[in-house]
N, C-alpha and C positions, 0 to 999 in steps of 0.2 A: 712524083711531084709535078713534072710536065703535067701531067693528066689530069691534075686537080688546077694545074694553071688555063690550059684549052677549055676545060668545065668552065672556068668564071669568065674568063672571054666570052662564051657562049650564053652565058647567064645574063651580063651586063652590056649585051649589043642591044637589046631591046630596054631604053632607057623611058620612064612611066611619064606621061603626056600630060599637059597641064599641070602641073604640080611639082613644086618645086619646096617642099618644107626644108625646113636646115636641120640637121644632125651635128649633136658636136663628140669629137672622140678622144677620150682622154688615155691615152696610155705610154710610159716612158719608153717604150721598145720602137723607136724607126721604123722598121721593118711591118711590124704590124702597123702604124699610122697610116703609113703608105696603101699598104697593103688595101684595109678597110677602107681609107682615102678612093681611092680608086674603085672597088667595087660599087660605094652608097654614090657617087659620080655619074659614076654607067648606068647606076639605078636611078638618075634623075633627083638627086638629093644634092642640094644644096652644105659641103661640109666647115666647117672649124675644126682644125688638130692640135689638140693640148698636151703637153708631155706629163704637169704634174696635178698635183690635184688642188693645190693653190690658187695658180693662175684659170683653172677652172671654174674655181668659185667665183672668181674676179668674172670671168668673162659672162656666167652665167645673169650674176646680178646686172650686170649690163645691157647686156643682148639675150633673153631667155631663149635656147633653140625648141625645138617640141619633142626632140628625143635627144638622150644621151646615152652613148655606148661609155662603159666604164671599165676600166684595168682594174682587176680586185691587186695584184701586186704589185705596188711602188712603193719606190725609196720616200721615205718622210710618212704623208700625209698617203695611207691606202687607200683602195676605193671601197671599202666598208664606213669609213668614216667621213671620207667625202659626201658617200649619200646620206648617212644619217644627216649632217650639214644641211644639204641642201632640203631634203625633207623637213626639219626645221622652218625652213624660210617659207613662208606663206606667199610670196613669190615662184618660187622654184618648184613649192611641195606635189605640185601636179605630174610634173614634167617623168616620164615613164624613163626609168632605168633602169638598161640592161647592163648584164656585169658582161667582160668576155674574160677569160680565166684557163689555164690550162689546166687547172684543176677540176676533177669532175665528179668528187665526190659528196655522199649525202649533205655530209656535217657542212661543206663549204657554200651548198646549196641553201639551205637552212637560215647560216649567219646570215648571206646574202639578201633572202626573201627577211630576215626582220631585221638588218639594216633598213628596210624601205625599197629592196632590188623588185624588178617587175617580174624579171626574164635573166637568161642565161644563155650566154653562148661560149661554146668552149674550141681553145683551139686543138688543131690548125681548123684553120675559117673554111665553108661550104660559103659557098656566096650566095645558091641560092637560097639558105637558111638564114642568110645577114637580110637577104632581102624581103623574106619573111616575115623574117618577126618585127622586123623595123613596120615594115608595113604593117602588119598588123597592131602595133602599138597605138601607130598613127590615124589607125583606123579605131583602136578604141577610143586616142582621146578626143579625135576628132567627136567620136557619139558621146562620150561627156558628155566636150563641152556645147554638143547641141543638148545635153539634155538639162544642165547648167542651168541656159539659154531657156529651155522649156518651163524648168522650175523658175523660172523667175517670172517669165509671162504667166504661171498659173498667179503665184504669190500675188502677180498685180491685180488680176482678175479677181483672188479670195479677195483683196480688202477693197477692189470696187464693189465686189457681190454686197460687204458688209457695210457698205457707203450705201447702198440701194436695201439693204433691209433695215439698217436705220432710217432712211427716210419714207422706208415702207411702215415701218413701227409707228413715226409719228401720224401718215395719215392716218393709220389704223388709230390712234390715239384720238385724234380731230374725229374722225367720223364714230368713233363711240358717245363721244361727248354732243356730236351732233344727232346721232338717234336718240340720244336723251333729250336732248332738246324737242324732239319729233315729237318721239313717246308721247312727251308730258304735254304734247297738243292734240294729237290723236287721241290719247283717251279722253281726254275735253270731250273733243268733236264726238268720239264715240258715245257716250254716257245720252248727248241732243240724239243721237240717232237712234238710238236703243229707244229713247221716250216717243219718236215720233214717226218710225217707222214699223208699224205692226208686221210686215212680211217680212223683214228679218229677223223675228221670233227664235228663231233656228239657232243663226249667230250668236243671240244673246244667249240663249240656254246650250249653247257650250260654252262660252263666255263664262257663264257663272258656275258651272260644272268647273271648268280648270281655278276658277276664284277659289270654291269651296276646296279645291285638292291644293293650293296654296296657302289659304288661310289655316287647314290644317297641319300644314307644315307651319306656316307663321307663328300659330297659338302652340305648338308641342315643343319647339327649340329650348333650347338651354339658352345658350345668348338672348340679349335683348334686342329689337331691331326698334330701329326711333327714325320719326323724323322730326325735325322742329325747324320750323320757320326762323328767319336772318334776327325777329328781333323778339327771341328767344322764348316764342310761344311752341311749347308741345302740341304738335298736330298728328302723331300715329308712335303707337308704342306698342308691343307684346306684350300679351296678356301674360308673359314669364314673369315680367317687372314685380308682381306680386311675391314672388319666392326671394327675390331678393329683399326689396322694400318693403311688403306687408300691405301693399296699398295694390288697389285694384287696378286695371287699367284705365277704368273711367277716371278712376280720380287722378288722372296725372293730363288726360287731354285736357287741352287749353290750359296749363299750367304753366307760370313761369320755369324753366329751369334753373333757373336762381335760385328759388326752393328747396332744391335739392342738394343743393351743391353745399358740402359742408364747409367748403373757404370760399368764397367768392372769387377772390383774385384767383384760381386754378378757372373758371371759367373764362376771365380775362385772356391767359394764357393760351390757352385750349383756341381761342378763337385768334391771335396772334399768329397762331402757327399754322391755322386751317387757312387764314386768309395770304400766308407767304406762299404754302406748298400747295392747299389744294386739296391734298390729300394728307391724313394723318394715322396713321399704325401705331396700335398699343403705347397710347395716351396715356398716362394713368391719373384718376382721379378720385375723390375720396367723396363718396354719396353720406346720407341720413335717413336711416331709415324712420318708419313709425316708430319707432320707439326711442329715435335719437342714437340709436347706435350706429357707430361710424362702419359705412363698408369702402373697402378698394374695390374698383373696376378700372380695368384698361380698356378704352373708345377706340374702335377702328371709322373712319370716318370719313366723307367727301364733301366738297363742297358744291353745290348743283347754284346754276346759274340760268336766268330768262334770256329768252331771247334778245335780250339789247344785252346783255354780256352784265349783268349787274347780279350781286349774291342773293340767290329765293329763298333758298333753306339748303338744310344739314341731313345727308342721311348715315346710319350708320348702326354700328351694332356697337354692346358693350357687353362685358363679360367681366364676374364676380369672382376678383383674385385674392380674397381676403384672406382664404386657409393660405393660398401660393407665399401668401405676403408674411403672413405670420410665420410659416416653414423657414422662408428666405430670414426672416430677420431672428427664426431662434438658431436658423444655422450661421448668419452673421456672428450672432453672439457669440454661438460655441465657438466660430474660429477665431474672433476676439478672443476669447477666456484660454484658449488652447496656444494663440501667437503671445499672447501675453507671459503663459506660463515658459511657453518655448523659450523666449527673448530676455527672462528674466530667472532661468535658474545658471549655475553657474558650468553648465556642461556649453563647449560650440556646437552649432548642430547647421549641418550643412548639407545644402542637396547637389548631388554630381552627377553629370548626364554620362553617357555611355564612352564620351568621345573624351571624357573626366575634366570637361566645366565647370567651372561652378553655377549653378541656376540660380541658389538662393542661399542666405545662411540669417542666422538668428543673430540678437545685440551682440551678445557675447565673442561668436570669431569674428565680429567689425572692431570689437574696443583688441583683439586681439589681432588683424590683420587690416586698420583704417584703411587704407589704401586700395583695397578693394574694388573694384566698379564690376558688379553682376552682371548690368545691360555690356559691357562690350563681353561676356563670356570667358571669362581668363582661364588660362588650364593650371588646376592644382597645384600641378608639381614647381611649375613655375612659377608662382606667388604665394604659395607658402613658406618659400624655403628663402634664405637671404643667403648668399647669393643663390639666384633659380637656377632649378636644377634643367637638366637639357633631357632629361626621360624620366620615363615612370620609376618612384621610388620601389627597390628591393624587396620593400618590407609593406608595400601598400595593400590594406583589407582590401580597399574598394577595387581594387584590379583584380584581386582574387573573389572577389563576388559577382562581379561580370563575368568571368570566367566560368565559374560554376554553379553561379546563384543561390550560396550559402552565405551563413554569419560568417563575420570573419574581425580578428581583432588580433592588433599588434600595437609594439608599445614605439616609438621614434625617437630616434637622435636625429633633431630639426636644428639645422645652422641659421639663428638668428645675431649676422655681427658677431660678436669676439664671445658668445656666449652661446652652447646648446640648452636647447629645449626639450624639454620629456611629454610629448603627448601620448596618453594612451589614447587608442581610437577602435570605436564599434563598427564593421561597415554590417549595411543590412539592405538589401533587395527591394525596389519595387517595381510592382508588375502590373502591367493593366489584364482585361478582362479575360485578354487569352492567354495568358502568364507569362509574355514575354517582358521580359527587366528591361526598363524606360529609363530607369536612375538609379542610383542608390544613395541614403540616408549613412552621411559620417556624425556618430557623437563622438565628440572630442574631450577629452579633459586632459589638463594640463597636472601632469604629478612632480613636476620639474620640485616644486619646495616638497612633496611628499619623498620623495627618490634624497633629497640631500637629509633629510630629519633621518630618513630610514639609516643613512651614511654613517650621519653623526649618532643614531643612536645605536646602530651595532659596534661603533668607534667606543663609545663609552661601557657597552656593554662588555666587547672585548678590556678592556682597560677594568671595570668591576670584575672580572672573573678572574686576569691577574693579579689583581688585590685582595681576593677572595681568597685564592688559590696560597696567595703571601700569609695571609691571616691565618687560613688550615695550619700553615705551616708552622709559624710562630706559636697557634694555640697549642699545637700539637708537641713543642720543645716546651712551653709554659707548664703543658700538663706533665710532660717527664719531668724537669725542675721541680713542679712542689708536690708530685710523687716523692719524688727524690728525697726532697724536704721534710715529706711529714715522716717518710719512713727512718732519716736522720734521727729526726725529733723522737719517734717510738721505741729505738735502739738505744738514744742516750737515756729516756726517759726509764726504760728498760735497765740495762746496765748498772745506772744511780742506784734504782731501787731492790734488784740483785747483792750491789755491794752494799748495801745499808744492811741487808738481808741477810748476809755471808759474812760480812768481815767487820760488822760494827754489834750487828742486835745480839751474836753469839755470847759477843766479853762483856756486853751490858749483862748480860742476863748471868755469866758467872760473877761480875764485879755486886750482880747484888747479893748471889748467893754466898758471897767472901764476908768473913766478919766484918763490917763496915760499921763506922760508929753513924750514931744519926744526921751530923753534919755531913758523912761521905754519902751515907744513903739517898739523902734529901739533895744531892749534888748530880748524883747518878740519875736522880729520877728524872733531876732536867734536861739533863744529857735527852735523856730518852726521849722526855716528851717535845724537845726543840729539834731531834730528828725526824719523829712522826709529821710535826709541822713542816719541816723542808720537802719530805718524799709524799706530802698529804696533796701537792699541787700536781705530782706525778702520776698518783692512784686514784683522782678525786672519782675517777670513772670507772673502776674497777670495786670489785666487793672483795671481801676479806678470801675468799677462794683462790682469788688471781695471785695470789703471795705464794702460791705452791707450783705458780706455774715457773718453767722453763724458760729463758729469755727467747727462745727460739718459738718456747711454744704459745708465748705473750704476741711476738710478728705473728702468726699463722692466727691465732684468735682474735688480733685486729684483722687481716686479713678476711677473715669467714664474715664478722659482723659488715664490712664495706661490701660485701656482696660477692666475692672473688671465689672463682670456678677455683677447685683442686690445680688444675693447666694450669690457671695464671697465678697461683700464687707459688706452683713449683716455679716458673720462667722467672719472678720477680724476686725470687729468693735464691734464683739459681741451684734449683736440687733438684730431685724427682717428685713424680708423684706421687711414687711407694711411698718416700720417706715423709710427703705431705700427709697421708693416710694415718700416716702411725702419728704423726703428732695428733692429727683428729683423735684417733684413736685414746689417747692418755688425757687429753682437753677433756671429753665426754667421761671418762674412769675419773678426774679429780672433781671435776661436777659433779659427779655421781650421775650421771646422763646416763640408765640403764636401758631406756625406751627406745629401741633403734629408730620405731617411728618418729622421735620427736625431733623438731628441725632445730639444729646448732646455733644456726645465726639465731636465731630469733630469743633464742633460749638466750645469748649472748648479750643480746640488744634491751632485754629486761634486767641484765645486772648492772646496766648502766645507771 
């Protein structure tokens, strides 16, 4: 420890000449204040000592030094966030900070440098390492801020350069307009000289060699080239004028151009604006040709002026945009006919930029989101939803189509006020030429009344299939009951006709064969025939055969004629279907049914 104390002695005997910057040094530990105090001292530095990193900032705002050493460990306010602080302040943000830190690893070095830290010094302190890098900090910002300093003298320099090439543009502008003026004296002068001076022979016949290589550019052009004098006599025209007009170029010299001009007031115009600017680019005006059919052309144009500064004539070109015109205005149309369709079917249809703006949308999400404004760019999420949401919806296509530049469709619970909303929505890609996604297209439709009808109508449908389900059930007791019932009725009907059969028609039949005088005969017969009438409502369906059947075997032969399997009418009679068999059996023996082929029921169903 002496040894590194003798070291800084020896360090800071030789304190730096002329210069005196201030350092300020912020650290809670005494011993180091001191310590460093004293070294940057001997070094000719001017110090301030701070203990926290509070009153740092105070002093800093104050009094800016040009370097600060900083404590990365103190109580409260550390020096990691001290410098981010100061780095903040557009005052301070320059000012080089180094940390001093007994810590001397990567990670601490790291936080440090993106804190805002420049440098690092670790303890215990070299002095002449303090004096190092101090200096050299000093030494970079001093080259800054000369070069600060420099960039601002060029800065001045660029926009004198561009003060002196604007008023080099305007001569240049003056002295074009002045060789026109020349020009158009010179060839005067020229034309007397060519007539009067035979040994420039030479001159002229290249003179008229470069004429004749202009002229054939003048006559081949597509544009028209014109000039016409101020009181709107045509004095030079392209012989092109013909492909448009149908008229030669003769017939347009010395022409009014008022002639031509299919509205007259667009030539008023046209000269309104030549005489404010000067110059005029892609005019557009509406010519007549020979035949009276209307052409567009757009006039590129100048105004040329004499020497006393007064209007001579117009020169210029014009150019036939009638197909351009026609294109523009059937693609007008289309996107008339197509904003039209958009704006008026009942889907919303809306355009979202990458950063999920809205750019644009059709009537439909206006009468469904009024409040809208496209020009300030509002973000979706936030003006769709009531209350706005603070990020991107869960469930949103269009975030998923930026993502990976597919369709994409989902259906939304949108909180508008004390009620949700159902949109289903399309998102769908658009790409410009090198297929990178610019926007995407949301259709929206609103199924909020479809979603409650579906509600109410599975509510009902649920609710018919319990009452369905009730009906099965009821029919299905109904149909046992007058099973029940008829089979009642066939057994008593049965029975009746059994005992009329067994225990009444026996004693008729001996009461007649008894000596009977003719009053008991003629008593008996009624008997007889007021019984056949009581059992005739019970047989009416049965033929004289069925009198020989078995009451058991009368159930099973109604039974076979309603259709009933052997199974069911053993189960409804409770027996087998052995014993089912054998009543068939004797039914087909008192029929005399010897044909096994032939079918029971049906046989049954014709003795009805």
């Amino acid at each position: 420890m002496e040894a590194d104390t003798s070291h800084c002695s020896q360090i800071v005997e030789e304190p730096q000449k002329n210069k005196s910057p201030q350092i300020l040094i912020v650290d809670d530990a005494f011993i180091d204040l001191e310590l460093l105090t004293y070294i940057l001292t001997r070094g000719g530095y001017r110090v301030r000592a701070l203990s926290n990193g509070e009153m740092a900032l105070t002093s800093v705002a104050i009094n800016p030094p040009e370097v600060i050493l900083l404590d990365v460990k103190m109580p409260g306010m550390d020096g990691y966030e001290v410098c981010r602080r100061l780095k903040l302040n557009k005052q301070s943000s320059s000012i080089p900070v180094i940390f001093i830190s007994a810590l001397d690893g990567f990670d601490d070095r790291v936080e440090g440098f993106r804190a805002g830290g420049t440098d690092y010094i670790t303890k215990p302190f070299q002095p002449a390492e303090v004096l190092a890098r101090v200096e050299t900090h000093l030494k970079l910002r001093h080259i800054q801020e000369k070069l600060e300093a420099q960039n601002s003298r060029l800065q001045q320099e660029i926009a004198e350069r561009r003060e002196a090439e604007a008023a080099l543009r305007e001569a240049r502008d003056n002295l074009e307009k002045l060789v026109e003026k020349r020009t158009a004296e010179l060839i005067h002068k020229n034309r007397q000289l060519i007539e009067e001076i035979e040994e420039r022979k030479k001159v002229e016949d290249q003179l008229r060699s470069s004429e004749e290589k202009y002229r054939c550019i003048y006559e081949s052009i597509q544009d028209i080239y014109y000039e016409i004098g101020f009181d709107g006599i045509i004095q030079e025209i392209s012989p092109s004028v013909e492909r448009i007009t149908k008229y030669t170029r003769d017939a347009f010299i010395g022409k009014s151009v008022y002639e031509i001009y299919a509205y007259p007031e667009q030539r008023e115009e046209f000269l309104k604006e030549i005489m404010k600017k000067e110059t005029v680019t892609d005019h557009e005006v509406t010519m007549k040709d020979r035949d009276g059919k209307l052409v567009t052309v757009s006039l590129s144009s100048r105004l040329v002026f004499d020497e006393k500064g007064h209007p001579l004539k117009i020169l210029g070109s014009l150019r036939d945009i009638t197909t351009r015109k026609i294109a523009e205005e059937a693609l007008r149309a289309s996107e008339e006919k197509y904003r039209s369709v958009v704006d008026n079917i009942g889907i919303g249809i809306a355009l979202i930029s990458p950063n999920m703006e809205i750019i644009t949308q059709n009537n439909q999400m206006k009468k469904w989101f009024p409040d809208v404004d496209v020009s300030k760019k509002p973000i979706c999420y936030k003006t769709f939803n009531d209350p706005p949401r603070g990020h991107v919806c869960s469930y949103c296509p269009t975030y998923k189509t930026f993502r990976d530049g597919q369709v994409h469709e989902s259906v939304t619970d949108t909180p508008a006020g004390q009620e949700t909303i159902h949109y289903r929505i399309i998102s769908s890609p658009v790409r410009d030429r090198d297929g990178n996604i610019i926007a995407a297209i949301e259709m929206v439709e609103d199924i909020t009344e479809r979603r409650r009808a579906k509600k109410d109508l599975e509510k009902r449908e649920k609710e018919l299939r319990e009452k369905t389900r009730n009906l099965e059930e009821l029919n299905t007791a109904l149909k046992v009951l007058l099973r029940q019932r008829e089979a009642d009725k066939d057994e008593l009907e049965e029975r009746t006709m059994s005992n009329v059969k067994h225990l009444v028609l026996p004693y008729i039949e001996k009461l007649k064969k008894s000596n009977l005088d003719a009053k008991d005969e003629a008593y008996v017969g009624i008997v007889e025939s007021n019984l056949k009438d009581i059992v005739s409502s019970f047989s009416q369906r049965l033929s004289s055969q069925y009198m020989t059947f078995t009451p058991k075997e009368l159930q099973v032969a109604n039974l076979i004629k309603e259709g009933q399997t052997t199974k069911d009418i053993a189960e409804l009679l409770n027996t087998s279907p052995g014993t089912v068999d054998f009543h068939r059996h004797n039914i087909r023996k008192k029929l005399n049914l010897k044909n096994k082929r032939a079918n029971l029921r049906s046989y049954l169903l014709t003795l009805s």
